[in-house]
C-alpha positions, 0 to 999 in steps of 0.5 A, a space after each residue: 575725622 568724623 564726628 565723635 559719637 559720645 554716650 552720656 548717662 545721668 544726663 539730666 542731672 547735676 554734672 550731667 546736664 553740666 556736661 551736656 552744656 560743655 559738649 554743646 560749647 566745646 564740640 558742636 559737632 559731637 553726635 550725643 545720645 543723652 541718657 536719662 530715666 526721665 528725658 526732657 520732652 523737647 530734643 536738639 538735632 545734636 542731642 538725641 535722648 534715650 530713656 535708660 534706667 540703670 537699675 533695670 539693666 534690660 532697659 540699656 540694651 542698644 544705648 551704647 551702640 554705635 559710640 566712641 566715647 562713654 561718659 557714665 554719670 549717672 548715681 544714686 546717692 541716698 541711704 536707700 542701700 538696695 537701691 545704692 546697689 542696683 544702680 551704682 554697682 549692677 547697674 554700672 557693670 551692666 552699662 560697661 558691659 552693653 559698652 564693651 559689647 557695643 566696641 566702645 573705645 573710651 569709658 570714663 566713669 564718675 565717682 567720689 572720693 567719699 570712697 576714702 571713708 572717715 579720714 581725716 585726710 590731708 593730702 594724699 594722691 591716688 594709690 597713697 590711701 585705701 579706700 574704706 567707704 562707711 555708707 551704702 552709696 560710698 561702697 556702691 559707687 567703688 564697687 562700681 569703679 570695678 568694671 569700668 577699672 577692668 575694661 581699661 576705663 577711666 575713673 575720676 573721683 570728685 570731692 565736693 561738688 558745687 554749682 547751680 543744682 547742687 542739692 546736696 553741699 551748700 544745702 548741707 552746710 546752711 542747715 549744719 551751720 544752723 543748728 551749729 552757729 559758729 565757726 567750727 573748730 576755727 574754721 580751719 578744716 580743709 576739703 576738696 572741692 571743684 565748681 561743676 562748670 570746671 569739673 564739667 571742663 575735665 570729664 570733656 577733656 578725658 572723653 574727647 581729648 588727643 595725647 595723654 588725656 586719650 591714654 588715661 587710664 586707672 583712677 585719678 582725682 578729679 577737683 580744684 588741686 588747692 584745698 578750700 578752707 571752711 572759714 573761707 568757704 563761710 565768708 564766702 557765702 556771707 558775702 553772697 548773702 546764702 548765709 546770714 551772718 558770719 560765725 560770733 565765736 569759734 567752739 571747740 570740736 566737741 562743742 560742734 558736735 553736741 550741737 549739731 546732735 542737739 538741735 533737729 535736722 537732716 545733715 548727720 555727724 559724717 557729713 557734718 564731718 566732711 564739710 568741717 573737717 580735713 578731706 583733700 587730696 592731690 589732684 594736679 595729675 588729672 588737669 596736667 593729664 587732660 591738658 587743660 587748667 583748673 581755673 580759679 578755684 570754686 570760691 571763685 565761681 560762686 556767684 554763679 551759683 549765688 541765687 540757686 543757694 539763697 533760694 534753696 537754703 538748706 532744703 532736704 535734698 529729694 
């Protein structure tokens, strides 16, 4: 069989670039054309680079000719909602459709279970909850699954996503449990999330995989199928030293939520709410559909990620 021509946009990026590193380990072989608005200077002879934009739809012409596979990757995930939209909604319609012109044959698009809105959330799978996004970048991305879902793709839907790059979690958590020192409703709030190495592991799967993870198609969760609980997800960032010291007390809901509106800083009362609260769903459909295991867990794989969060802290991402 010939090599696989695989199309990954977002490549530098955080799961990008994650991808990237999979494709190279898994499939040396692949032909990648590697798509970015702003491409390393120096390419690999598997790798070649295309400079695209999703937000300029004139820019995609041609990146997808020739293809088998496209992995779409790329988001914006800011409170910018007119660019929330030109990038995650026109500019995934106008990739998938260079896709369906250039007669590619497997689309896999990545997108967020921020989708689900409010919750709290504890357990559904796919098709057991109505999406309700409440920000510009959560009702962008699912307007841009739209496509993708027509064209017969698949769509995965991450929770939270951790991993060397990741500017937006930990960062997150370290600035909330700044202005809110203590353990936050006892610590017991469960959420979804997934190690970007892992994460990485299942969009290779999906894109370059034979038998049922060939034939996925809809939409499918895409994280650790067991829920990590904040007060576990605390300790463990004590113990790599991301965070100073563990929680004196555990204050009431109401508590948490007048101090973190309280004291300065960026993380707002939603996200405060996604990290603390209970958002997990279901996810063993997609590792059994892609044939391969979700490993242990993203607690698991924080070492690996230790040193890039002691020195980001909880930086504003930008």
């Amino acid at each position: 069989m010939s090599a696989p021509r695989v199309v990954v946009t977002g490549a530098t990026g955080f799961v990008g670039s994650a991808v990237l590193r999979r494709l190279a380990v898994q499939a040396p072989e692949a032909a990648v054309r590697a798509v970015s608005r702003t491409p390393p200077p120096a390419t690999g002879p598997a790798v070649r680079w295309a400079d695209a934009d999703l937000a300029a739809a004139a820019s995609l012409r041609g990146v997808c000719e020739g293809a088998d596979v496209l992995l779409s990757l790329a988001s914006y995930v800011g409170p910018d909602a007119a660019r929330c939209a030109a990038v995650n909604t026109d500019g995934t319609g106008a990739l998938v459709a260079e896709a369906r012109r250039a007669g590619v044959r497997r689309i896999i698009q990545l997108s967020t279970c921020a989708v689900y809105g409010p919750g709290p959330h504890r357990g559904p799978d796919v098709g057991e909850l109505t999406p309700a996004p409440v920000s510009p970048a959560s009702r962008s991305r699912l307007a841009g699954e739209g496509p993708v879902l027509d064209a017969g793709g698949l769509v995965l839907r991450a929770g939270l996503v951790l991993g060397t790059g990741d500017r937006w979690v930990v960062p997150a958590l370290v600035d909330a449990f700044r202005r809110v020192p203590a353990g936050w409703g006892g610590g017991e709030g469960l959420a979804s999330f997934v190690d970007v190495g892992d994460l990485a592991r299942l969009i290779v799967a999906f894109g370059l995989g034979g038998g049922d993870a060939a034939g996925a198609s809809g939409v499918l969760h895409a994280h650790h199928p067991e829920p990590v609980r904040n007060g576990d997800l605390v300790e463990a960032l004590v113990r790599h030293r991301v965070l100073a010291g563990r929680p004196a007390e555990d204050w009431p809901w109401p508590a948490c939520l007048d101090a973190l509106a309280g004291t300065p800083g960026w993380v707002s009362e939603r996200q405060f709410t996604l990290l603390a609260g209970d958002h997990w769903y279901r996810a063993d459909t997609a590792w059994r559909l892609a044939g391969i295991a979700p490993g242990p867990g993203p607690l698991a794989r924080l070492d690996r990620a230790a040193r890039w969060y002691r020195e980001r802290g909880g930086a504003l991402p930008g």
